[in-house]
N, C-alpha and C positions, 0 to 999 in steps of 0.2 A: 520243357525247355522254354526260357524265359525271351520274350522279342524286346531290343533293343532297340527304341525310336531311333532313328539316323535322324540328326540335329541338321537341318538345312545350312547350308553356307551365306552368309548373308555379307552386305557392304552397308552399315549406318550412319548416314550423316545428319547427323544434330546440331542443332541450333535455338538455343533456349530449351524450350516445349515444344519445337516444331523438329519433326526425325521423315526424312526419308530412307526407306531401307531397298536396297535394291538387292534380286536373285539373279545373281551372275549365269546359273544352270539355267535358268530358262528364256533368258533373254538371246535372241537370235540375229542381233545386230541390225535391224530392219530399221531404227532412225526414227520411227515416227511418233516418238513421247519429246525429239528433240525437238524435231518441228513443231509441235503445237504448245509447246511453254512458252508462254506470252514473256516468262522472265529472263530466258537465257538462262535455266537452271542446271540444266544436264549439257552433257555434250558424250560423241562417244570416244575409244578408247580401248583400243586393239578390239574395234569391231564389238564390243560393250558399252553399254550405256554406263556414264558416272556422273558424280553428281559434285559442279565443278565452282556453284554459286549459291548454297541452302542460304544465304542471309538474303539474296533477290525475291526467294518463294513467296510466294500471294496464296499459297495453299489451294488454285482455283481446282487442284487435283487433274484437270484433263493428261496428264503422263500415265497417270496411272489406268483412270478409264480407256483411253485410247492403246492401251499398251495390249496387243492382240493375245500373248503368252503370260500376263498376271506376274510380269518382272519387277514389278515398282509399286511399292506400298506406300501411299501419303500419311505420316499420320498427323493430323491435324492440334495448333496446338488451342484450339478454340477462340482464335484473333482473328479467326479468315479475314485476308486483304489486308491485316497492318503488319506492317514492316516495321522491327524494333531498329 
């Protein structure tokens, strides 16, 4: 019998080269990737994180390090800190 990867559920906001991808399933509405983005990039959103400003990102990544459940993946688009 052959196993079927279950395809995770994701939310991608892109902008150029620069993508946040946030996991709605594991994010547990606790706030704290909103408060420490220095951009005002996230905000939440029936108690989930979304992602409300991707053109502000500085890529400094702290949403994602700080994010205690691995909700928010930065991926960087190799301009850290310039804004197109």
């Amino acid at each position: 019998m052959a196993e079927t990867a279950r395809k995770e559920e994701t939310v991608v906001a892109e902008y150029g080269e620069r993508k946040i991808v946030i996991i709605p399933r594991y994010c547990k509405g606790c706030d704290i990737c909103v408060k420490v983005c220095p951009a005002a990039v996230l905000d939440m959103k029936e108690f989930k994180v979304c992602v409300v400003d991707i053109e502000a990102c500085t890529e400094c990544m702290l949403c994602e390090v700080s994010c205690p459940d691995f909700a928010i993946e930065v991926h960087p688009s190799g301009k850290k800190g310039k804004v197109k």
